[in-house]
C-alpha positions as CSV (number, residue, x, y, z in Angstrom):
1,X,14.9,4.8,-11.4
2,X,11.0,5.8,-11.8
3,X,8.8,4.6,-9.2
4,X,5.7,6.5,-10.4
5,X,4.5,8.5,-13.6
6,X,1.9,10.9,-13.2
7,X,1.4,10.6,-17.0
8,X,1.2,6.7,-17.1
9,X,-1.6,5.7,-19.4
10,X,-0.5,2.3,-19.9
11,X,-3.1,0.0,-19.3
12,X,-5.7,1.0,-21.7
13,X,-8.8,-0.4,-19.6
14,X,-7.7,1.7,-16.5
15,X,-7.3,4.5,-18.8
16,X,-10.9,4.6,-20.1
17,X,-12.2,4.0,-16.4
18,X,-10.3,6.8,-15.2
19,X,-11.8,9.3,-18.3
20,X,-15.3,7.9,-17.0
21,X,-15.0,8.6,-13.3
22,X,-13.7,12.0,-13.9
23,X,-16.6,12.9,-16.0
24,X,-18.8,11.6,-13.4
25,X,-16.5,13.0,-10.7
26,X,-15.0,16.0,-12.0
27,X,-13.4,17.0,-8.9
28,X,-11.7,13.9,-8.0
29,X,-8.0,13.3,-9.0
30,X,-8.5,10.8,-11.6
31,X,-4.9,10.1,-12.2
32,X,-2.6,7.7,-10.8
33,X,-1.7,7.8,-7.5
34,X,1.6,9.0,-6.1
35,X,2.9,7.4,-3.2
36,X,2.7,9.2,0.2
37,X,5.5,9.7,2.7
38,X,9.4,10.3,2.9
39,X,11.4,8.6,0.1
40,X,14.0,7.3,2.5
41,X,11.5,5.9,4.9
42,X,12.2,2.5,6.4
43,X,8.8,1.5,6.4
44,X,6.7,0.6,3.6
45,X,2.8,-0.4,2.9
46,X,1.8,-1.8,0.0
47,X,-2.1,-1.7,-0.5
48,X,-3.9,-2.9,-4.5
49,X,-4.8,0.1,-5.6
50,X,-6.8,3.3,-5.0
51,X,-10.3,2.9,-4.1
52,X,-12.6,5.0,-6.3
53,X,-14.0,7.6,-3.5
54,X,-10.9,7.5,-1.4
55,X,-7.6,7.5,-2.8
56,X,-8.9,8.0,-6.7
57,X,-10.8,11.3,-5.1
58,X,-7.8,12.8,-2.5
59,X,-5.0,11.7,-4.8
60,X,-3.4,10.5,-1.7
61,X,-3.1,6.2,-0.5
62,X,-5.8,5.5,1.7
63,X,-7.4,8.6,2.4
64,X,-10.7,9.9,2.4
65,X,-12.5,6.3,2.4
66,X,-13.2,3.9,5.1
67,X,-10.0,1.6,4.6
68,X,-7.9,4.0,5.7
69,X,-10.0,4.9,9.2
70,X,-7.9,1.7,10.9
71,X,-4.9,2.3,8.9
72,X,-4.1,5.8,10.0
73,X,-5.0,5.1,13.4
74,X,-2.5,2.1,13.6
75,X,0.2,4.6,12.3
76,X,-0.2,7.2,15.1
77,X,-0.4,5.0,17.6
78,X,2.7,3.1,16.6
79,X,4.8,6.7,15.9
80,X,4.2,6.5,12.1
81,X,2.2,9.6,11.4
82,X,1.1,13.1,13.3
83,X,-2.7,12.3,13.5
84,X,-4.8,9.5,13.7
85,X,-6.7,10.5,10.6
86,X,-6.9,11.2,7.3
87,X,-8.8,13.3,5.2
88,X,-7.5,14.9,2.4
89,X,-4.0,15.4,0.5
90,X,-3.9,18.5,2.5
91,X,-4.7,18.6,5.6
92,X,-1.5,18.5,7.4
93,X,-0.8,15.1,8.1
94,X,2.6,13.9,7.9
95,X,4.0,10.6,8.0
96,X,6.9,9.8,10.3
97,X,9.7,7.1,8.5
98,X,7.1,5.4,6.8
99,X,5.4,5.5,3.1
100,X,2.6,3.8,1.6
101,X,2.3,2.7,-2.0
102,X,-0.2,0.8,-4.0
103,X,0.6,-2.3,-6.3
104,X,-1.2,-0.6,-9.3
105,X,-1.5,3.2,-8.9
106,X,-4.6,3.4,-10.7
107,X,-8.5,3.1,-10.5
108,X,-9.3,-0.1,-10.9
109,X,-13.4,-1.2,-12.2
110,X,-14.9,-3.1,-9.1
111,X,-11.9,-2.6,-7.4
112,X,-10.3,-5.5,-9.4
113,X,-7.2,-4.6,-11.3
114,X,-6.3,-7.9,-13.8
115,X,-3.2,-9.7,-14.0
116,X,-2.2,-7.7,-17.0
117,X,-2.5,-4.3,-15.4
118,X,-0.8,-5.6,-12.3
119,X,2.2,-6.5,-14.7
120,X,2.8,-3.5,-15.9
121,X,2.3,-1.9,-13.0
122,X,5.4,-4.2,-11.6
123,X,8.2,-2.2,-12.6
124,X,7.1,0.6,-10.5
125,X,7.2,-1.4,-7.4
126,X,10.3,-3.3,-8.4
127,X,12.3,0.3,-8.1
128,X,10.4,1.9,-5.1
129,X,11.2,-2.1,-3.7
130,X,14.7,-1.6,-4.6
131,X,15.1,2.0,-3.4
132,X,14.6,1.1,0.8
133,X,17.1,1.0,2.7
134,X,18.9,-1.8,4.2
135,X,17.3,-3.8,7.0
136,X,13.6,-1.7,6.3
137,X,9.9,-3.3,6.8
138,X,7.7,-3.8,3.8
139,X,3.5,-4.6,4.8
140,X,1.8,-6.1,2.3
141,X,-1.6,-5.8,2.7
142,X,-3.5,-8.3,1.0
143,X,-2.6,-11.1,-0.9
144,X,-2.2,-9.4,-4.5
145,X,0.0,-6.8,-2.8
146,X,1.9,-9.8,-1.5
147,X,2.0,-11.6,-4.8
148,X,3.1,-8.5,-6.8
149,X,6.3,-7.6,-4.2
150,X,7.2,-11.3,-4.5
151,X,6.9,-11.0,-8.3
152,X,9.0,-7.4,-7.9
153,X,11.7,-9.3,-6.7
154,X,11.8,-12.2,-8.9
155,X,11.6,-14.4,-6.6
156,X,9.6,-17.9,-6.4
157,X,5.9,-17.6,-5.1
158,X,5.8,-20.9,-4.1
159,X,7.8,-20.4,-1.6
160,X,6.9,-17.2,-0.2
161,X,2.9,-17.9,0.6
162,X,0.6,-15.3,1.7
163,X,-0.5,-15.4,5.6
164,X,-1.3,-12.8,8.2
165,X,1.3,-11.7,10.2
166,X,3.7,-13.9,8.1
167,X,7.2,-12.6,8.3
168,X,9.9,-13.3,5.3
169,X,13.4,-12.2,5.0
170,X,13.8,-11.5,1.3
171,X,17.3,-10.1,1.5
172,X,17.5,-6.3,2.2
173,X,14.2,-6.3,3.7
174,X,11.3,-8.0,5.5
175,X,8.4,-8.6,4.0
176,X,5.2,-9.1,6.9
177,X,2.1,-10.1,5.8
178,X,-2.0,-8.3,6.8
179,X,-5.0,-9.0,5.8
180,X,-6.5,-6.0,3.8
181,X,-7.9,-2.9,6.1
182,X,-10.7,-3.0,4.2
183,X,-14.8,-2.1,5.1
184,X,-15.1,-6.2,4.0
185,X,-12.4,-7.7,6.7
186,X,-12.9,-5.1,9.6
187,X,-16.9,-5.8,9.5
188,X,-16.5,-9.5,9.0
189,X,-14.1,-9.0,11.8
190,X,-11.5,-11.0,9.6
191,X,-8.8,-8.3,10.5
192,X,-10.0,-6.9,14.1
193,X,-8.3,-3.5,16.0
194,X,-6.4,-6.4,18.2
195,X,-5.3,-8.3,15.4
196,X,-3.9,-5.1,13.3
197,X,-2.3,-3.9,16.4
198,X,-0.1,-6.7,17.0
199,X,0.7,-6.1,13.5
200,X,2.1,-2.5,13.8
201,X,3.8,-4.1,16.9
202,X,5.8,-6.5,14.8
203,X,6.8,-3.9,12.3
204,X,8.1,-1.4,15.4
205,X,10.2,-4.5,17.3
206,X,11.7,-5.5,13.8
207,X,12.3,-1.7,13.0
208,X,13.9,-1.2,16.6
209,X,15.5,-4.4,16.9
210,X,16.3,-5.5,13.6
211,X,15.3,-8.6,14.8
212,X,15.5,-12.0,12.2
213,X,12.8,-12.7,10.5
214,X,11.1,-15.5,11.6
């Protein structure tokens, strides 16, 4: 059951963007992005896709750029990960029953992957989705991140809307809803410290707990 391909050259526009950046950026990683933490892990966050001088340079989700800065913190404080900050692929950090994944794994122009590339992108998720363990904790961060783990599991999106700090049981797992940690939503102050907080705090009680979704 693949959840990623290093290789994958699949969607043809995201293919020629990556070949640009890298001549532009001949250091950065350029490829598609693997996800980042223990396999097993009972929590997983689901971000769109790796942002061009963060994730697309480090070769690791959210690190290096500024929407991981509240991200990383989040997971230390909540027991998710050894430091509060991220930097590069290899600069010790571990994450602690937890791994985080992107909805497309590739470089997207404007940070916009189309519905296309999010398709094919699917069965990726769809087998890291089916992979957790029973009773685990997906985040989805972002309303396309929501929209492609409701389309994972074949389900209806009708009836699975996107909200923050919306909790669904979709079967094995919960699925509970953020807004994006990006520079956009914590400058508007769309998703605050406080707000992202009580989100990590919902995603330890129902860890703990196993609590119903709600």
């Amino acid at each position: 059951m693949t959840v990623f391909d290093a290789s994958c050259r699949a969607c043809p526009r995201l293919a020629r963007f990556l070949d640009d950046t890298n001549e532009r950026y001949p250091d950065y990683h350029c490829r598609p992005v693997p996800p980042f933490g223990a396999p097993d892990a009972r929590f997983l966050i689901v971000g769109l896709a790796p942002g061009m001088h963060g994730a697309n340079r480090t070769g690791r989700p959210f690190t290096g750029d500024h929407a991981g800065i509240l991200l990383y913190q989040m997971l230390h404080k909540h027991g998710f990960s050894t430091r509060d900050f991220s930097e590069s692929a290899d600069d010790g950090l571990e994450l602690v029953d937890c791994r985080i994944t992107n909805a497309v794994k590739c470089l997207p122009p404007d940070n916009k992957p189309v519905g296309d590339e999010i398709n094919k992108c699917n069965l990726f998720l769809a087998n890291e989705l089916d992979s957790l363990p029973e009773n685990a904790v997906v985040m989805a961060l972002g309303g396309i991140a929501h929209r492609a783990i409701i389309k994972a599991l074949g389900l209806r999106q009708a009836d699975f809307k996107f909200g923050h700090a919306a909790v669904y049981d979709v079967g094995n797992f919960h699925l509970l809803d953020s807004y994006h940690c990006s520079r956009y939503n914590t400058n508007t102050r769309r998703l605050t410290e406080e707000m992202f907080d009580g989100i990590f705090a919902d995603v330890r009680e129902l860890l703990d707990n196993s609590a119903p979704a709600r």
